[in-house]
N, C-alpha and C positions, 0 to 999 in steps of 0.2 A: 251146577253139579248136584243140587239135593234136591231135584224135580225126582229122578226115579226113588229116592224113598218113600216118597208121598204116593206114590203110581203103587195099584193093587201088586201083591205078588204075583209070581209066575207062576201058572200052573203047572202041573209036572210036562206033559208037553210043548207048553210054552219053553220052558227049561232044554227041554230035549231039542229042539228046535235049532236054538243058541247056541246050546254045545257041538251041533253036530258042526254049523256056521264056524265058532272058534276054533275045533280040531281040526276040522281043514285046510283053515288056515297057520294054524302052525303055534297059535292062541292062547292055549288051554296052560294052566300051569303047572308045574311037575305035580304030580299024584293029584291032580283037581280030575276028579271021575262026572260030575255037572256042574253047569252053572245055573244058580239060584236067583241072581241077581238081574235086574234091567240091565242092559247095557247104557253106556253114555262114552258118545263119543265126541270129538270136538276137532275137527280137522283146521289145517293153516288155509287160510286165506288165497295162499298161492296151491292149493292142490289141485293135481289136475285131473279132469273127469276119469282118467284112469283112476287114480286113486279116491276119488269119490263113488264110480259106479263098478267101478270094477273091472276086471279085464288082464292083459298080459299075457305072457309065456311061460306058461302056463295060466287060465285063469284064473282067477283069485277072486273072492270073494273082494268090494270094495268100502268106504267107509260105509255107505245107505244101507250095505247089508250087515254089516259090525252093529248098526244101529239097532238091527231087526230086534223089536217085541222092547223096544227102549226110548232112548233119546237120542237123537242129531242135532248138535247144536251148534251152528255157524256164526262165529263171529265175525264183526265186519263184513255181514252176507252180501251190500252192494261191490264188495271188492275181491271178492272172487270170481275168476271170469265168466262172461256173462255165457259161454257156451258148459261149462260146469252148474252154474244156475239152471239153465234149460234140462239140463238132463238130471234135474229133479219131477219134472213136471209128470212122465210117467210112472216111477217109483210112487210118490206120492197120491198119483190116482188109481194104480191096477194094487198097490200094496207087493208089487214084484219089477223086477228089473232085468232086461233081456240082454244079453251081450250076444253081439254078433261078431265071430270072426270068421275068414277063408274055410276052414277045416270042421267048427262046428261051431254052435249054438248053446248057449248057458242062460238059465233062468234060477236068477238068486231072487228069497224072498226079502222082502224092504217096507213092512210095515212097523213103522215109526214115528216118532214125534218129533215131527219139527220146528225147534228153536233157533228164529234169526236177529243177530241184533248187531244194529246199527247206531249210528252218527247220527243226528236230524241233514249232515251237510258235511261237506270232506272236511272244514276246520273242526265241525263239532260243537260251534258254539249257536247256532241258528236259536233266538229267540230266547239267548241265556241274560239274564239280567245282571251278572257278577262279571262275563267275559267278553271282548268286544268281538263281534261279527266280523270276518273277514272275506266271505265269499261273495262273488256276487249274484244276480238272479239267474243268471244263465248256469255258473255251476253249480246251484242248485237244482235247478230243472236239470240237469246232464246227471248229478250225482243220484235223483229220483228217476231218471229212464234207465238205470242200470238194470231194475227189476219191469221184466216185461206185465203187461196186463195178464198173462194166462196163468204167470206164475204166481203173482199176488193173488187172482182170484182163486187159488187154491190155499190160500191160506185165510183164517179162518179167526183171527185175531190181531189186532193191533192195538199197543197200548203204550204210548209216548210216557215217559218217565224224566222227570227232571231231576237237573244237578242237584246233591246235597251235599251241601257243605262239611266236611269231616267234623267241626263243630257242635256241627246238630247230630250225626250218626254215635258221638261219642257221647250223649249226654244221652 
């Protein structure tokens, strides 16, 4: 949650941008005239690409574009479904996101920064020295094909972080 204070400010456009995203959406809060700030949003696990990319009756702006000129940060990213995951893939690359429906056509902006983070393994404990291993090689290999190769190769970092003990984080 403290990535976008470190992130440069918004320009007045940038600003403008977002606001216009949030008033649309219904967002904005009583007498807030702009928004100054990144966004940072952090969706469940179970949301469905509707509520990720956006869409409905009427449509609405989705979490990728809430994200817009911010943060999207997915927790438990292999356990959100994998057709939710895929429709990151153009968001990510054009920096905009297209909805189609019968009647018309909507293109929200979705340039963002995306934070995923994961388990090493559905117990969680893959290669923890304090907790014992439960999975075995196959759900591991099943719980790493959750994320396709197109999508991981649009990401642009990985950095494996080990357990610490509350012991040590307090001292």
């Amino acid at each position: 949650k403290s990535l976008p204070s470190i992130l440069p400010k918004l320009t007045f456009a940038e600003s403008l941008e977002v606001t216009k995203i949030y008033s649309i959406d219904g967002l904005l809060k009583e007498n807030q005239t702009l928004i100054n700030f990144r966004p940072f949003r952090s969706p469940h696990h179970i949301s469905s690409d509707v509520a990720l990319i956006g869409g409905g009756n009427p449509p609405r702006p989705g979490e990728i574009t809430l994200a817009h000129r911010g943060v999207l940060f997915m927790d438990e990213f292999p356990e959100f479904h994998r057709d939710v995951l895929e429709s990151l893939r153009q968001p990510i690359e054009e920096g905009k996101i297209t909805v189609s429906r019968a009647k018309n056509t909507f293109t929200f902006p979705s340039r963002f920064t995306l934070i995923g983070a994961s388990n090493p393994c559905t117990c969680g404990y893959f290669n923890s020295p304090e907790k014992p291993f439960s999975c075995t090689n196959a759900q591991v290999a099943m719980y790493k094909r959750k994320l396709s190769g197109p999508l991981m190769a649009r990401i642009d970092i990985f950095i494996e972080v080990p357990a610490v003990k509350y012991e040590k984080l307090a001292d």
